[in-house]
C-alpha positions as CSV (number, residue, x, y, z in Angstrom):
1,X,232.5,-247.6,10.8
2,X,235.0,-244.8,11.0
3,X,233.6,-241.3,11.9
4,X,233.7,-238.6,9.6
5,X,236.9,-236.7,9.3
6,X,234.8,-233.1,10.5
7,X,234.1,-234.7,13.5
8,X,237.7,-235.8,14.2
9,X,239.2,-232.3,14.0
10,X,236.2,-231.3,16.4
11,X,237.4,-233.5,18.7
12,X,241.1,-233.1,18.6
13,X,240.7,-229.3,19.3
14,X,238.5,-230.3,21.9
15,X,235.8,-227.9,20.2
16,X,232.8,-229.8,20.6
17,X,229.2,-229.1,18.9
18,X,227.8,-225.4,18.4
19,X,224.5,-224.6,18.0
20,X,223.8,-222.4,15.0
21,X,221.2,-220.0,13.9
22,X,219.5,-221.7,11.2
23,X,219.8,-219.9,8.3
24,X,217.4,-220.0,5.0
25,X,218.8,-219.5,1.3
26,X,216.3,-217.0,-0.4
27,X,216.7,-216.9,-4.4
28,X,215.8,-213.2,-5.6
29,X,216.3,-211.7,-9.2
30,X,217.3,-208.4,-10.8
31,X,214.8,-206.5,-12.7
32,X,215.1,-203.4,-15.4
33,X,212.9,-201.0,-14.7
34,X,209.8,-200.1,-17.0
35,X,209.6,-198.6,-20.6
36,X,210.4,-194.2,-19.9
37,X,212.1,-194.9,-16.3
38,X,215.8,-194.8,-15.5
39,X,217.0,-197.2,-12.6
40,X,219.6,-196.0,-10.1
41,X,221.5,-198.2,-7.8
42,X,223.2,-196.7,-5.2
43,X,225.3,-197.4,-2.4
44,X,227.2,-195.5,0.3
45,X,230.0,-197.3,2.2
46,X,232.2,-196.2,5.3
47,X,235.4,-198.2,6.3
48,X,234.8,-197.7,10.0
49,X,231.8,-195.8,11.5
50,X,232.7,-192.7,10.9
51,X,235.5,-193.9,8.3
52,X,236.6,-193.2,4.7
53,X,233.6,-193.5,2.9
54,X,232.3,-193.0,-0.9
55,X,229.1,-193.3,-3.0
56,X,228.9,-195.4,-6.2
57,X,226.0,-195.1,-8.3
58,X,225.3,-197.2,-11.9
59,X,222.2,-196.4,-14.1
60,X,220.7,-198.3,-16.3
61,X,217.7,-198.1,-18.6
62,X,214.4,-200.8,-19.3
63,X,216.6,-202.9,-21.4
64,X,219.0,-203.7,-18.8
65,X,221.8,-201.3,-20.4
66,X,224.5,-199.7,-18.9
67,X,224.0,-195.6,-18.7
68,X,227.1,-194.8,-17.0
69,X,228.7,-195.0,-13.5
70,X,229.5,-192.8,-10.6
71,X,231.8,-192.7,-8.1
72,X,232.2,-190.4,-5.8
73,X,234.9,-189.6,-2.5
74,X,233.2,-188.3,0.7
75,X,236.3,-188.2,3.2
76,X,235.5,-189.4,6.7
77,X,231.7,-189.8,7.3
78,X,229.3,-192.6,8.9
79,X,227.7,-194.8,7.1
80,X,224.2,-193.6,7.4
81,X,225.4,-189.8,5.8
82,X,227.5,-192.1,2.9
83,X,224.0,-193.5,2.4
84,X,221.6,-190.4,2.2
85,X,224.5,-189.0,-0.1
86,X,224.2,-191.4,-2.1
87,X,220.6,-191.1,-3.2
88,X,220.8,-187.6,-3.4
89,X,223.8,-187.9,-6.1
90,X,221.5,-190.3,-7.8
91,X,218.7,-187.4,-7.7
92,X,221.2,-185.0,-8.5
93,X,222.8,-187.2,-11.8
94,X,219.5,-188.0,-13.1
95,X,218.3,-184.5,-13.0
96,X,221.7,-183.2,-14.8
97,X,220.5,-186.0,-17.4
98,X,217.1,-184.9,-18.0
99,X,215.3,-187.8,-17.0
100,X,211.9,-187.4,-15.7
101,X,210.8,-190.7,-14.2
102,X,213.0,-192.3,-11.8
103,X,213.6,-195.3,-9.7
104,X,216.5,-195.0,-6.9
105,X,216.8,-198.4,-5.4
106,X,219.3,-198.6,-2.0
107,X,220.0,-201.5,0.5
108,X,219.2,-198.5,3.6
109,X,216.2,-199.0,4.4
110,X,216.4,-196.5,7.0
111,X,217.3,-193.8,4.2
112,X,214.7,-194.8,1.8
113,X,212.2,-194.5,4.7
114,X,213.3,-190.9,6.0
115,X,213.3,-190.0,2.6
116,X,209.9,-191.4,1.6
117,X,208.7,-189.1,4.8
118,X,210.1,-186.0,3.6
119,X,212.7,-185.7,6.7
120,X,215.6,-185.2,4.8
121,X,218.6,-184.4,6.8
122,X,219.9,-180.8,7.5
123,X,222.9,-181.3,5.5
124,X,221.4,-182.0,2.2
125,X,217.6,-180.5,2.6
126,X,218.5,-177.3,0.0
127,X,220.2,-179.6,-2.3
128,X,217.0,-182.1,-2.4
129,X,214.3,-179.9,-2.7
130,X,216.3,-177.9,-5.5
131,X,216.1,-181.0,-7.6
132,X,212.7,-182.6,-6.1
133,X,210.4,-180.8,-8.5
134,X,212.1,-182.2,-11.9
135,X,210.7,-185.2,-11.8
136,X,207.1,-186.3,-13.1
137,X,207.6,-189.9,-10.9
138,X,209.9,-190.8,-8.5
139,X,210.2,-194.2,-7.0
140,X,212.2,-195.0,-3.9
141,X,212.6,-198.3,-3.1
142,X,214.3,-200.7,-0.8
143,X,216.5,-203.6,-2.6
144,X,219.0,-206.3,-1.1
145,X,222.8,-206.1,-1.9
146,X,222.9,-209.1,-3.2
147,X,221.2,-207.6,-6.3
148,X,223.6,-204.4,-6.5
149,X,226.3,-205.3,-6.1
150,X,228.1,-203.1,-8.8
151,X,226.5,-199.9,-6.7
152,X,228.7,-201.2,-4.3
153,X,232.0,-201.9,-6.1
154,X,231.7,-198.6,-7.2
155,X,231.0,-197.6,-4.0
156,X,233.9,-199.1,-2.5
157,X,236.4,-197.6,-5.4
158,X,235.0,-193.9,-4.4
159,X,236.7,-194.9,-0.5
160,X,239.8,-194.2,-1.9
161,X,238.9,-190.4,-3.6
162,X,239.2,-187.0,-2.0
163,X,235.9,-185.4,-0.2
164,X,234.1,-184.2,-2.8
165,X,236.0,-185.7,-6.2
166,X,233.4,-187.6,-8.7
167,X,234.6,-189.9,-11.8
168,X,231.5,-190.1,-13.8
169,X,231.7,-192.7,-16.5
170,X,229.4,-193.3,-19.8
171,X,228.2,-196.8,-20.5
172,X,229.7,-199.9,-18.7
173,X,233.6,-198.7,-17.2
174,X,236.2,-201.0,-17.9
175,X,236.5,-201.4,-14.1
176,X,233.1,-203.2,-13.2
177,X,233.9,-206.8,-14.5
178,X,230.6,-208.0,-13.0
179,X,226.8,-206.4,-13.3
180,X,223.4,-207.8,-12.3
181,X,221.6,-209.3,-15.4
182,X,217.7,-209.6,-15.4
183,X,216.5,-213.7,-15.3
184,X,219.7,-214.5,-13.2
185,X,219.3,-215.8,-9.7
186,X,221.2,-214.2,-6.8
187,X,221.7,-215.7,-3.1
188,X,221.2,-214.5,0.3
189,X,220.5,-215.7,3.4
190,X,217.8,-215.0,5.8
């Protein structure tokens, strides 16, 4: 019996065996949020730590539709201000809309927790509490990537704007080819 080809390039590059972390596949789904609430996905993202970062944001309503999109430039920045600017934009955007029950979900859990605690950083403490009191509910919740992964295309196109430029889009842009859809199942590994 001949051993398995795997094995033979092992061997030739005198590799030998590894042990690995074992790693579990975890099947998780998007959902729309309930009747009267708007849903906010968010991401911040930094190339390097500090880096060129930006924000993308995509809101959509209980039928799984498409609001609009934005993106938004932040210069050079760490990752953990990209992401606490990123939930405040969503705060921000929904407030300019009019919406008074909101869920803002981010993959931080960090920022979702020092924002559920009411220590919001220096640097956007005015902007927060100017917008705080317009809403009747606000949710803040923690969500994996894999399930917003348009926040963070978006995110990722915002890198390459100027500190402080936004492209806000209505509905669906163009741009994002791919969007989470409700009774789908997304991967991840824990």
């Amino acid at each position: 019996m001949e051993p398995r080809i795997d094995f033979q390039v092992l061997s030739f590059f005198k590799i030998g065996n590894r042990k690995i972390k074992y790693n579990c596949i975890k099947e998780i789904y998007w959902q729309a949020p309930e009747t009267d609430f708007t849903l906010y996905c968010c991401a911040g993202v930094s190339f390097g730590d500090p880096g060129k970062a930006g924000v993308g944001i995509i809101a959509r309503d209980c039928r799984s539709q498409v609001i609009g999109t934005l993106t938004g430039g932040l210069g050079i920045t760490p990752s953990s201000i990209a992401d606490a600017f990123a939930i405040l934009c969503s705060i921000e955007w929904d407030a300019f809309n009019g919406s008074t029950k909101v869920i803002i979900q981010s993959s931080s859990n960090t920022t979702i927790e020092m924002f559920k605690s009411g220590d919001i950083p220096w640097y956007i403490r005015v902007r927060w509490l100017k917008v705080i009191d317009k809403f009747e509910k606000m949710e803040l919740l923690h969500c994996i990537k894999e399930v917003k992964f348009s926040a963070i295309t978006l995110a990722t196109n915002g890198v390459g704007l100027k500190a402080g430029e936004r492209n806000i889009h209505i509905g669906r842009p163009p741009s994002l080819k791919r969007i989470e859809l409700p009774r789908v199942a997304y991967y991840y590994l824990c």
